[in-house]
N, C-alpha and C positions, 0 to 999 in steps of 0.2 A: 247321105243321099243328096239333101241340098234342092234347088230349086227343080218345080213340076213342069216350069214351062219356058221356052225360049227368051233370050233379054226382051226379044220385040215385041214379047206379048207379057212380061214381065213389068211390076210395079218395084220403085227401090226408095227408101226413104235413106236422106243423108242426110244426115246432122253436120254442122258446122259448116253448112255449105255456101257462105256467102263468102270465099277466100282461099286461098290456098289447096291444099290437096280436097275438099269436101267439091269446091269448083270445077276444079280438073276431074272430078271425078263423074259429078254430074254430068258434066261437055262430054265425055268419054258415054256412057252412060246413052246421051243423046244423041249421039252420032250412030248409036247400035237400034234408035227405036223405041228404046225403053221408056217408059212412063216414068220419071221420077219426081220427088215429096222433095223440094226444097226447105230445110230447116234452118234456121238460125236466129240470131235476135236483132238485126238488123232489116228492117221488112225490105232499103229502098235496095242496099244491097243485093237482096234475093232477087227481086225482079229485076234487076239486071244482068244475073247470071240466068235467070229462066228465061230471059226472052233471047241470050244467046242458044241457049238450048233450045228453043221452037225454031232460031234459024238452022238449027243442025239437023232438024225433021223429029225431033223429041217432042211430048208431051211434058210441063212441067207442073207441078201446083206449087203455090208459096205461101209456107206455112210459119208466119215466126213464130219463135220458141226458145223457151231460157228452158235448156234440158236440165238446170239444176232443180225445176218445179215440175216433181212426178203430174202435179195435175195437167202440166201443161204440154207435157211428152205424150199422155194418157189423150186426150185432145189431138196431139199430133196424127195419131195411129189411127182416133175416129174421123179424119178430117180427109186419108189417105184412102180410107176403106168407103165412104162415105162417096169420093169424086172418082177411085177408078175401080172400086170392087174389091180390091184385096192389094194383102201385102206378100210378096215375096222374096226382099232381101229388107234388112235394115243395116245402113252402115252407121256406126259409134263412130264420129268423127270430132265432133268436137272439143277443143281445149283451150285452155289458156295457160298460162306461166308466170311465174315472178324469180327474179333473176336476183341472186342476194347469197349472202353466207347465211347460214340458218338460221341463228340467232338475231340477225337484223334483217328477217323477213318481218312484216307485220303481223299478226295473227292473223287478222279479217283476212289479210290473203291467201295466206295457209289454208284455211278455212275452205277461201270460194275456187281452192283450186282442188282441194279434196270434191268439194260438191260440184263440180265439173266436169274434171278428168274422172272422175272415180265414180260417184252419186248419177251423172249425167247417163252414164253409161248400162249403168244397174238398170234405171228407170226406161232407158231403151228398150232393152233386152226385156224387161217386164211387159210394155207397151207392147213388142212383138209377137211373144212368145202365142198367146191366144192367135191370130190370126194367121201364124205360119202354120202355126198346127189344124188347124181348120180348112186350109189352104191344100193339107197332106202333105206339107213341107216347105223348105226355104232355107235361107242362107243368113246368118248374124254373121259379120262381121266389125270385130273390135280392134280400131287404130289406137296400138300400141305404142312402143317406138325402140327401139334398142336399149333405150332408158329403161326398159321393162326386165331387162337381164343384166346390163351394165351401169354402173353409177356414172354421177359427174358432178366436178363440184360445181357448186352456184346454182346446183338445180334440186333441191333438196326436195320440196313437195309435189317437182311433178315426176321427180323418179321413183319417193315413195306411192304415188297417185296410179304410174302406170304401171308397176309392179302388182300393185294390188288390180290392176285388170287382166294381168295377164293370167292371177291368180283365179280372180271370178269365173273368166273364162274357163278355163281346165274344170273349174268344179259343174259348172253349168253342163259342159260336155259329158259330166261323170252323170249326173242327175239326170239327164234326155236317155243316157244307156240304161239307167234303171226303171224310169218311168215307160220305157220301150220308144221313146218319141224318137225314132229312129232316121226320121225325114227332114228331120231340123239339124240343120250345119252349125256348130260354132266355130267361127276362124279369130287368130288373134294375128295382125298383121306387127311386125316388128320393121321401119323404116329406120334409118341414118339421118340425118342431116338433112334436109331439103330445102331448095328456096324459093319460101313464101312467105307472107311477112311476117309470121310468129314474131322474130325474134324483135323487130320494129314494132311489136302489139305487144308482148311482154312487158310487165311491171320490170322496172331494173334499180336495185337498189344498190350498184356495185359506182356509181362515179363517170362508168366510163361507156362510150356504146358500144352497143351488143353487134354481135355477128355468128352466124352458125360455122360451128368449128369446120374446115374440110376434112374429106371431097365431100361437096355439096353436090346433091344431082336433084334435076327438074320435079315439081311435080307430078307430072305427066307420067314419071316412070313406077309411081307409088298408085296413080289412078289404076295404068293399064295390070297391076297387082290383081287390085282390088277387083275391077273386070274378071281378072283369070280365077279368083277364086271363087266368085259370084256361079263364076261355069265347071270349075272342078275345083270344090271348096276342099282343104287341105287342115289340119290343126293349128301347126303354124306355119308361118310363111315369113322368111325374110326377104328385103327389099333390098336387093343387090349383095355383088362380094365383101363388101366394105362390111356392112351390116351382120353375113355370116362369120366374117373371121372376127371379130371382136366377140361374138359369142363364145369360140374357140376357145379364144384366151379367155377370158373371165373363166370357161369350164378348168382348162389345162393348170393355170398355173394364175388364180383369185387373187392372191396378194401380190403377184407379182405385175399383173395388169392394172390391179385396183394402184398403185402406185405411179405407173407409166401415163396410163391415163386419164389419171389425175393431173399431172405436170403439165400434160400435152394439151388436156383440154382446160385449165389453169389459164391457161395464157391464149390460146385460138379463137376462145369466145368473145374477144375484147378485139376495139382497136382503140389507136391512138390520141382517142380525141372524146373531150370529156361528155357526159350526156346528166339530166338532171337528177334528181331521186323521181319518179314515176310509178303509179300504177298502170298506165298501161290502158288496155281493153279489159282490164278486170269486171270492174262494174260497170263498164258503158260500152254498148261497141262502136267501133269504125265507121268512118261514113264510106270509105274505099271498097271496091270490088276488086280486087287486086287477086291472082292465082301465084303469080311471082313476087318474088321479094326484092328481084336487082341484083344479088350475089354473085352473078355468075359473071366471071371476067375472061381473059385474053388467056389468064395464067391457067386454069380451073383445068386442063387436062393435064398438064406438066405438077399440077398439088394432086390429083387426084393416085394421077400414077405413083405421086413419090409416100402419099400416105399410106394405099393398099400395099406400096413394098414395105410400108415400117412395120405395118400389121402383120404382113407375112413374115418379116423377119420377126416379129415379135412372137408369133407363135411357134413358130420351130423353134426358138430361144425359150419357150414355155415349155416346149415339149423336151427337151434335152432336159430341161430343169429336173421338170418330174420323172424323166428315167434316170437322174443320175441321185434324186430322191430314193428312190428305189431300189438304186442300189444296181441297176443294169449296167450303167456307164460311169469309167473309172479312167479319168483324165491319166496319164501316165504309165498304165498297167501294158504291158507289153502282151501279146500273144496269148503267149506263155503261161501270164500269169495273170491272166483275164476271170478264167474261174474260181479261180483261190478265192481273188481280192472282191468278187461279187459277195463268195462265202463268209468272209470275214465282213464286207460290208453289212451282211444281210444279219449275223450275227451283233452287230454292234446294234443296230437297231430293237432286235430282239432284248436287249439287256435294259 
């Protein structure tokens, strides 16, 4: 069902929102009227993104919050309820990252990127769930990433982190059909690459600096998502083509992507010039209100076009894989002798 009432008369709480997509999202948000709960752990940050959002004719509150402390998420939701009456979307936006081979991640960081990206999330949806249902419905919304159905290396505990949300989600979805709570949306959004300054906040224990692999696309296009599913909330939702055809392949043809893509994104998250060992915005955050990261150059339609053509060739190259798996398609076999050699194909397998 999803939200009772129009954005303009609509309350949204964002997490993570002093940066990147949670910013762009709020400004989006504000420009439609809506009441939004600025979240994050950054207090001077937040009021600088809120009082952009008051020039945009929005309502903002700004409420910091380390969503890895349920009591202070818990807080969050009475502090929302408390200045505009109710809540009717919450977005799961906040994360963080450490950037390493697994093994020489630290634990502590492991750790607080489990209770971030994964924990932060949980205790959201926990904070919500009473006051969307009280409300007679609303919209959860949890920022996923493509990491949440495809791997990468160097990114070991935020792809195990956002896997496991996409998993929460699905079950929470199952649990609202049982309990009848029929009026509460769970969406799990799946984005690409975007540039904001994650990957400049990111812990990186690799030597060298970070860069989001391309095609990179704006913020802006991950907010106006998050917008359309706030209005016609959906299970999932991926954030551009780039984003869908990589799920493609992982479904089509796992090991054969889980290799490509590893090579490809091995080497695109790097450039050339070395950076410290770093934590990052782990334990501390930013003093910047930054929605951009700077990524985006002169070249970024000419990489963008040449990636989604590798993807597309990589999945019909996926998909022939597994029909000639199968036994459908038989490199040589003429005409003639197309059904034979399916038969014997299909037979060898059988044995």
């Amino acid at each position: 069902m999803g939200m009772t009432r129009a954005l303009n008369e609509s309350t949204v709480v964002v997490t993570g929102a002093s940066s990147g997509i949670g910013a762009a999202t709020a400004l989006s948000l504000a420009e439609r009227d809506a009441a939004v709960v600025l979240a994050g752990r950054g207090e001077s940050t937040l009021r600088a993104v809120a009082e952009r959002c008051r020039q945009l004719g929005g309502r903002a509150l700004v409420v910091p919050t380390e969503v890895a402390d349920p009591i202070a998420v818990e807080r969050l939701a009475t502090r929302a309820v408390a200045e505009f009456g109710r809540i009717d979307a919450w977005i799961n936006n906040a994360a963080v990252a450490s950037v390493g081979l697994f093994d020489e991640i630290p634990v502590a960081e492991f750790r607080r990127i489990v209770e971030v990206d994964l924990l932060g999330v949980a205790y959201g949806m926990r904070a919500a769930l009473p006051y969307l249902r009280t409300g007679g419905g609303g919209v959860l919304v949890n920022v996923a990433s493509t990491l949440a159905e495809v791997s990468m290396p160097y990114q070991a505990a935020y792809t195990a982190a956002k896997h496991a949300v996409r998993g929460l989600s699905d079950t929470l979805r199952q649990e609202l059909r049982i309990t009848g709570d029929k009026g509460v949306a769970v969406c799990t959004l799946l984005p690409p690459a975007v540039d904001t300054p994650y990957y400049g906040h990111s812990a990186n224990h690799t030597g060298r600096r970070l860069r989001p692999p391309p095609p990179i696309y704006p913020p802006e296009t991950v907010a106006y998502r998050i917008v359309r599913l706030l209005q016609r909330p959906r299970r999932e939702a991926y954030v551009t083509l780039t984003a869908r055809l990589q799920a493609w392949q992982w479904r089509l043809a796992p090991g054969l992507t889980e290799r490509a893509l590893g090579r490809y994104a091995g080497r695109a998250q790097f450039v050339r010039e070395p950076a410290p060992d770093s934590s990052g915005n782990l334990f501390q955050p930013t003093a910047a209100a930054r929605i951009e990261g700077g990524w985006h150059g002169r070249r970024r339609a000419l990489i963008r076009t040449r990636v989604i053509g590798f993807l597309a060739g990589s999945a019909i190259g996926a998909v022939v894989a597994v029909l000639r798996r199968r036994g459908f398609l038989v490199w040589g076999a003429s005409p003639g002798t197309g059904y034979r050699a399916r038969q014997r194909v299909g037979v060898r397998h059988a044995r």
